[in-house]
Backbone bond lengths (Angstrom), bond angles and torsions (degrees), N, CA, C in turn:
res aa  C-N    CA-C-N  psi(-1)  N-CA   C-N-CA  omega(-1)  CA-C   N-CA-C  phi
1 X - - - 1.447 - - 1.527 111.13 -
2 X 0.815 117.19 -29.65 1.913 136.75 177.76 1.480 107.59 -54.06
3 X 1.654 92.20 -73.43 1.528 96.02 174.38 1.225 110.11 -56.81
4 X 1.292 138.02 -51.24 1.672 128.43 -177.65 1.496 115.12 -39.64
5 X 1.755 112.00 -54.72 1.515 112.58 -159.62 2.173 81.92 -70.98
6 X 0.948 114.06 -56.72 1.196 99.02 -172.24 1.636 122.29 -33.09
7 X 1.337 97.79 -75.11 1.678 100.50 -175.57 1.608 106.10 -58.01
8 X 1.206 132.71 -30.24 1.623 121.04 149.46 1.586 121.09 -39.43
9 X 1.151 95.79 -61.72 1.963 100.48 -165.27 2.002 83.84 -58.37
10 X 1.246 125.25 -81.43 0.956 141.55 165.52 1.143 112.16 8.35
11 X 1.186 142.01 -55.25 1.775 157.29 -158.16 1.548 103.80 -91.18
12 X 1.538 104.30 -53.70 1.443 117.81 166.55 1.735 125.41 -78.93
13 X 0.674 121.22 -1.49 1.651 147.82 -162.09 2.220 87.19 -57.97
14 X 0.950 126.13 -33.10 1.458 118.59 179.16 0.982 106.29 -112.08
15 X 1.741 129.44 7.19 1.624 117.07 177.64 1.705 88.44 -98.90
16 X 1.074 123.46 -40.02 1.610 140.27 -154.90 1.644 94.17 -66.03
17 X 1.874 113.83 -48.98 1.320 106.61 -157.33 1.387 106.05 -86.45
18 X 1.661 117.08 -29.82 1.638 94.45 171.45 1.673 118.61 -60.32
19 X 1.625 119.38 -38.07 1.180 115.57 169.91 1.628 118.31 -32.96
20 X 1.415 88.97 -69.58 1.433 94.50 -178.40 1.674 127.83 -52.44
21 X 1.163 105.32 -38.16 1.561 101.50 165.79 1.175 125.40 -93.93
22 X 1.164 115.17 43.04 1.614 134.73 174.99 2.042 99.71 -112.90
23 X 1.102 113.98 -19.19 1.243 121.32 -159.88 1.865 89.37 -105.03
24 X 1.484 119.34 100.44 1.301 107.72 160.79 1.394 147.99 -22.40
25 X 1.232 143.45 99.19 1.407 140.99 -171.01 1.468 112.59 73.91
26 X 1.192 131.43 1.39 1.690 138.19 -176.52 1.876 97.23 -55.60
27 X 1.665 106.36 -58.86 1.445 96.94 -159.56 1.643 113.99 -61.99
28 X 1.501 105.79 -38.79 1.412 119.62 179.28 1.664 90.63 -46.24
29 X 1.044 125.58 -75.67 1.289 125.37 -128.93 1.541 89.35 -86.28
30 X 1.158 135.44 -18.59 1.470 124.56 167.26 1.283 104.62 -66.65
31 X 1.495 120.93 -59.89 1.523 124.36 -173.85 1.738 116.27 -56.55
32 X 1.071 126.89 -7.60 1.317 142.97 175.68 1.864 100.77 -37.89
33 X 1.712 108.80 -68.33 1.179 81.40 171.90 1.325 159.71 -88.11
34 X 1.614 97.48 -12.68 1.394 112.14 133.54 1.041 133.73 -19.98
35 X 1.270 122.81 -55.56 1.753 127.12 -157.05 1.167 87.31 -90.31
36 X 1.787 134.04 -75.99 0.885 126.64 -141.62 1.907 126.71 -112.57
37 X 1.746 93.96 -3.69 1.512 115.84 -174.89 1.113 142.20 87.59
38 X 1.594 82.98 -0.98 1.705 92.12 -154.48 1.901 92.12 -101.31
39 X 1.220 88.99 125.09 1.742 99.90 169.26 1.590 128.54 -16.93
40 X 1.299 142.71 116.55 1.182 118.01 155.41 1.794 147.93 -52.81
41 X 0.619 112.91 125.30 1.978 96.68 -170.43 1.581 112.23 -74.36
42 X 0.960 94.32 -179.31 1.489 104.01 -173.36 1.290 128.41 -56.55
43 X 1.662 108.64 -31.29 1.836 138.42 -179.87 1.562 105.47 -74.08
44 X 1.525 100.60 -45.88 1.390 117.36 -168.80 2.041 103.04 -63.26
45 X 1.620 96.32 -58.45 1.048 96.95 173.66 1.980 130.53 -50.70
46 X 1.183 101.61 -32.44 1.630 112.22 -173.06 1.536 96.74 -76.91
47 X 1.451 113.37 -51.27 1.774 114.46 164.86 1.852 114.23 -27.42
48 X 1.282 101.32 -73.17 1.294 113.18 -178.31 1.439 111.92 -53.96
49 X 1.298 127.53 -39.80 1.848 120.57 -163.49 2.196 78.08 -92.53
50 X 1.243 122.43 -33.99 1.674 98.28 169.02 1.692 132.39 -53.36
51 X 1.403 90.76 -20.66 1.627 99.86 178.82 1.158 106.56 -83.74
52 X 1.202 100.02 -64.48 2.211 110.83 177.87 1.431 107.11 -37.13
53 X 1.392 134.18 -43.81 1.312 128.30 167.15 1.912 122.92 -56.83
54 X 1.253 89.39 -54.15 1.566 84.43 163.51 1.358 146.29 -66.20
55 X 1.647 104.63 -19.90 1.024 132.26 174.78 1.652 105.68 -82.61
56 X 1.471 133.47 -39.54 1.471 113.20 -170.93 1.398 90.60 -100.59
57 X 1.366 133.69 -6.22 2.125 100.38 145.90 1.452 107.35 -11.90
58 X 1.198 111.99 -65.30 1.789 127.81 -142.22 2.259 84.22 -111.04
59 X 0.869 130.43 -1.22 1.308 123.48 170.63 1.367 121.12 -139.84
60 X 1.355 138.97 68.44 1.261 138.52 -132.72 1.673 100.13 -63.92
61 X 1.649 102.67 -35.85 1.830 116.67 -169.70 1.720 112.06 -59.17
62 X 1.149 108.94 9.17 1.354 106.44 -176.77 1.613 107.97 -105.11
63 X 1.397 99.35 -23.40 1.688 101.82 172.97 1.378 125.26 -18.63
64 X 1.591 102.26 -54.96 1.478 95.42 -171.23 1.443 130.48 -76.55
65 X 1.230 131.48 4.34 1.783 172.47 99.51 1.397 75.03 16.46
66 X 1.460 119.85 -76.65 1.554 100.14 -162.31 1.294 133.56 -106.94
67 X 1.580 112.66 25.83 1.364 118.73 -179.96 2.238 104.76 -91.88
68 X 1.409 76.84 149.99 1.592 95.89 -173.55 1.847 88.93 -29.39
69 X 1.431 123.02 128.65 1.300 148.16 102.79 1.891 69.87 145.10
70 X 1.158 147.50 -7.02 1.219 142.00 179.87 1.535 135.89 -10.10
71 X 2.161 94.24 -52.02 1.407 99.72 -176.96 1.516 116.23 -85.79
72 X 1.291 101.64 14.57 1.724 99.63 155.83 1.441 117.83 -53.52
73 X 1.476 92.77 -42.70 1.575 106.93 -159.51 1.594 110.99 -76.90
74 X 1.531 111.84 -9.10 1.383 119.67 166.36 1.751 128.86 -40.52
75 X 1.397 113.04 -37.94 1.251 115.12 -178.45 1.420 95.25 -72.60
76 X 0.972 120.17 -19.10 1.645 106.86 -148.90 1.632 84.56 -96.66
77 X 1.326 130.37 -36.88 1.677 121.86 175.87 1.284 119.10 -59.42
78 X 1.927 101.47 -35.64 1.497 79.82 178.49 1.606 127.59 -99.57
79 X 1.482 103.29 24.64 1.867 118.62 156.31 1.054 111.04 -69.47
80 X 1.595 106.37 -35.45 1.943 90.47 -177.75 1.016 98.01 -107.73
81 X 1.059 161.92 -2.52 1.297 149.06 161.27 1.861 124.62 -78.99
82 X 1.475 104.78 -6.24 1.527 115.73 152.57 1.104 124.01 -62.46
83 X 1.668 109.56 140.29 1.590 113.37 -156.07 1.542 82.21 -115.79
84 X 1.368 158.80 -24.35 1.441 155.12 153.22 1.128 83.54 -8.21
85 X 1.344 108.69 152.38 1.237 117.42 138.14 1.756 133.77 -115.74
86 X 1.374 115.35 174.63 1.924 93.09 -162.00 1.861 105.08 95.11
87 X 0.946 88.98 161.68 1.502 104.33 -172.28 1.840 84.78 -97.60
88 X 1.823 109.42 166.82 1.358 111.74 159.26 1.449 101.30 -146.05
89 X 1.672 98.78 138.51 1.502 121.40 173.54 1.348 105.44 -13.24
């Protein structure tokens, strides 16, 4: 299943990110724990699965972002959806 969402996000990886950075403050606030480690909260989280909904109108592959246990899978979107380049610790 890993490899799937991967080579999915992956394929789409430049349709997903202009979407996504069309949506004010979405990347910041996804990359939050990325950048800085620190957990998302509960507000933060409902923010983020509100965008992801609006966003897979127009990206269907994001669906699963918001099915029951989904925002697990959040860290893992915003690895591929980092434009850094290089791996990070």
């Amino acid at each position: 299943m890993k490899k799937y969402l991967k080579r999915l996000l992956a394929a789409n990886k430049q349709f997903i990110l202009r979407e996504a950075l069309e949506v004010k403050g979405f990347m910041q606030l996804l990359m939050k724990h990325r950048n800085t480690g620190d957990k998302w909260t509960t507000d933060e989280k409902k923010r983020i699965k509100t965008h992801l909904k609006n966003i897979s109108k127009v990206v269907p592959a994001l669906i699963i972002f918001l099915l029951p246990g989904g925002s697990l899978l959040l860290p893992f979107l915003a690895e591929v959806l980092d434009r850094r380049t290089g791996n990070r610790a």
